[in-house]
C-alpha positions as CSV (number, residue, x, y, z in Angstrom):
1,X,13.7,76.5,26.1
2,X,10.5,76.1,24.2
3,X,9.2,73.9,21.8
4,X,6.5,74.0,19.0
5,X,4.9,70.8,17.0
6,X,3.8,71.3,13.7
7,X,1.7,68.6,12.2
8,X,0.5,68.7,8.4
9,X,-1.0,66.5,5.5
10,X,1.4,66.4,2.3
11,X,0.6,67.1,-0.8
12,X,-2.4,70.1,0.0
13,X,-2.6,73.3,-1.6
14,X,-4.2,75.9,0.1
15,X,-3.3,74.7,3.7
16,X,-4.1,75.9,7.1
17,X,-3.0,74.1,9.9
18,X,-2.0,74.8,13.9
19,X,1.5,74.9,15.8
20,X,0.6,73.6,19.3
21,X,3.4,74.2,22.4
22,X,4.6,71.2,24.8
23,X,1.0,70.7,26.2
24,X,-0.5,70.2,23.0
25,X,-2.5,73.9,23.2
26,X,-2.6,75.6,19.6
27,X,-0.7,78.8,20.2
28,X,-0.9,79.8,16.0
29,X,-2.4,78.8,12.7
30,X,-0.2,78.9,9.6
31,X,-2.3,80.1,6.5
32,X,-0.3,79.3,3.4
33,X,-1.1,79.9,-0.1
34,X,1.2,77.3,-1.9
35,X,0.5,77.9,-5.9
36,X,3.3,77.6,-8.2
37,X,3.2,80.8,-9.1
38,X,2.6,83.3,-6.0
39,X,2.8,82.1,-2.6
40,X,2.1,83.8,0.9
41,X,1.6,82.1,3.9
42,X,0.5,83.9,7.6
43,X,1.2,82.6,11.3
44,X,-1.9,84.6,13.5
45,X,-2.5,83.4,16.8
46,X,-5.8,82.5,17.9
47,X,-7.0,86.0,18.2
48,X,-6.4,86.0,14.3
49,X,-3.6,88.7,14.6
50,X,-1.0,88.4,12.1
51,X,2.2,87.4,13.7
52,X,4.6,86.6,10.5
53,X,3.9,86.9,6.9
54,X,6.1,85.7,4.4
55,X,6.2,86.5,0.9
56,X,8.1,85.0,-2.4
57,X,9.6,87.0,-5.0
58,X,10.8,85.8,-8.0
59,X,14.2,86.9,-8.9
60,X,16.9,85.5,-11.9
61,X,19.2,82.7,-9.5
62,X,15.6,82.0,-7.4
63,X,13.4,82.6,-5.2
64,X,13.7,85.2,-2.4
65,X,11.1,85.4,0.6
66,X,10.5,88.2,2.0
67,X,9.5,88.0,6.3
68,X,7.5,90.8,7.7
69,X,7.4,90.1,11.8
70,X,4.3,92.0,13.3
71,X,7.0,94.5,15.3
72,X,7.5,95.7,12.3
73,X,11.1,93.9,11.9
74,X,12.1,92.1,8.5
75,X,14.1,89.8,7.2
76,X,14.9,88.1,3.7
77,X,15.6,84.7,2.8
78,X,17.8,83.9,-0.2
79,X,19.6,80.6,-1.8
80,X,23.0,81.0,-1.7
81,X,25.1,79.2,-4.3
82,X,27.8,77.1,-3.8
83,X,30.0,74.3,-5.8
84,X,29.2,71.4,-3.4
85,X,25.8,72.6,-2.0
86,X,23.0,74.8,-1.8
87,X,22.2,77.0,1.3
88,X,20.4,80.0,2.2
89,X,20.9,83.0,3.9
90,X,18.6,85.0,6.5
91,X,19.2,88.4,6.9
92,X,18.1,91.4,8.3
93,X,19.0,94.8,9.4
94,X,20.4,93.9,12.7
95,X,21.1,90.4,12.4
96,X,22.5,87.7,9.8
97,X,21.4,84.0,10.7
98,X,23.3,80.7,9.2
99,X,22.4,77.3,9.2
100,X,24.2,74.0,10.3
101,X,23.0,70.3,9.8
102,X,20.9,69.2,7.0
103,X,18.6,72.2,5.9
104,X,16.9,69.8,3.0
105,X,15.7,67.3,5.5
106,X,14.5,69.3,8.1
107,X,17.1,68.6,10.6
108,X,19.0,71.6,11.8
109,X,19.9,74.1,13.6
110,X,19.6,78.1,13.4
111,X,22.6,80.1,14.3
112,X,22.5,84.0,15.4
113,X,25.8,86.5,14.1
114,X,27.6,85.7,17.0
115,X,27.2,82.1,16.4
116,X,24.8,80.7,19.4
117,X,22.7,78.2,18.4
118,X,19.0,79.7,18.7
119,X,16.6,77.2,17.4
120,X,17.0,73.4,16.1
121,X,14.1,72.0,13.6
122,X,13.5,68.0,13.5
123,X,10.9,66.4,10.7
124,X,9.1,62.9,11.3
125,X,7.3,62.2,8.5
126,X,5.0,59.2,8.5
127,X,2.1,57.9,6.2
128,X,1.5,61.4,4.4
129,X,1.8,63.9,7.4
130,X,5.0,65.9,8.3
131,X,5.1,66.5,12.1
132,X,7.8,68.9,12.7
133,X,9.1,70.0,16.2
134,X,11.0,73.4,16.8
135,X,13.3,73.8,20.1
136,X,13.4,77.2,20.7
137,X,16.6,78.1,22.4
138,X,16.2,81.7,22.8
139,X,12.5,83.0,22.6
140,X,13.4,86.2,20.6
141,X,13.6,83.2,17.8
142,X,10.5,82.2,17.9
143,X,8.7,83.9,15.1
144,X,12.0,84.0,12.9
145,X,12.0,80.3,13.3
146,X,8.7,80.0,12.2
147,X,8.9,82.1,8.8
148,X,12.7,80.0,8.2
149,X,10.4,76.6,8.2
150,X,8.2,77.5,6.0
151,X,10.4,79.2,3.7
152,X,12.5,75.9,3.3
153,X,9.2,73.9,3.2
154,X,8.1,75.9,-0.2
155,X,11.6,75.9,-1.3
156,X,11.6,72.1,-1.4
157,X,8.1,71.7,-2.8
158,X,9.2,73.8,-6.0
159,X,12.1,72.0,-6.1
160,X,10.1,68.8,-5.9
161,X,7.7,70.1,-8.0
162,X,10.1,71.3,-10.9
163,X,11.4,67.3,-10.8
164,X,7.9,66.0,-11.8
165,X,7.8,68.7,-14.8
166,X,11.5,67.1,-15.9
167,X,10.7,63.8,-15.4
168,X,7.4,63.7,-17.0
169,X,9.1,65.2,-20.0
């Protein structure tokens, strides 16, 4: 088992921040792009390789993000909708990965098709930074996990953004 700290100011568009491992080292730097209308984000390394890019597109019933892994694999991320709650759904080719605990508040953990738990994602959020800390069961995870927390991320900052629009109305 691994894990990976994330540590971010709120409320910035146009972010770049690191992911440091258990010794505090910076192993990537997320690049995101969060403007209402497109958004792209990048995790490179510190060699500036491109490691995971995720992209949105904008379809009728939501957003859909689209994960490009730099082996070439890929994955999509879509809201699926239910009566009592909304979830999402990671596929890929090979591989179909489900969610259990509280997606929305960033505590939860990351589930493989045959059900082993892979990763877990915790949020302590504290006078206007987010500090988020992966557990990486099972390395092969690692780079999903990291496209999967920022996809939720945007998903709840339209979501929060969409309930200033309403309310302001």
């Amino acid at each position: 088992m691994s894990k990976l700290f994330i540590n971010e100011r709120a409320f910035f568009y146009n972010k770049s921040y690191p992911i440091t491992d258990e010794a505090g080292n910076e192993k990537y730097l997320i690049d995101e792009d969060t403007g209402m209308a497109d958004f792209i984000a990048y995790v490179r390394d510190l060699e500036g390789e491109t490691k995971v890019t995720i992209k949105r597109e904008k379809i009728a019933f939501g957003p859909k993000y689209l994960v490009t892994l730099d082996n070439g694999n890929r994955f999509t991320i879509t809201r699926a909708q239910g009566l009592l709650k909304q979830d999402l759904i990671a596929e890929s080719d090979d591989d179909t990965l489900s969610f259990s605990g509280d997606l929305w508040k960033f505590n939860f953990q990351t589930l493989n098709k045959d059900r082993e738990i892979v990763a877990a994602v915790r949020l302590d959020s504290h006078k206007g930074t987010d500090a988020y800390t992966l557990d990486i069961y099972d390395e092969n995870y690692e780079k999903e996990m990291l496209g999967i927390l920022i996809v939720v991320k945007n998903i709840i900052g339209l979501q929060r953004t969409s309930s200033m629009i309403i309310a302001s109305t």
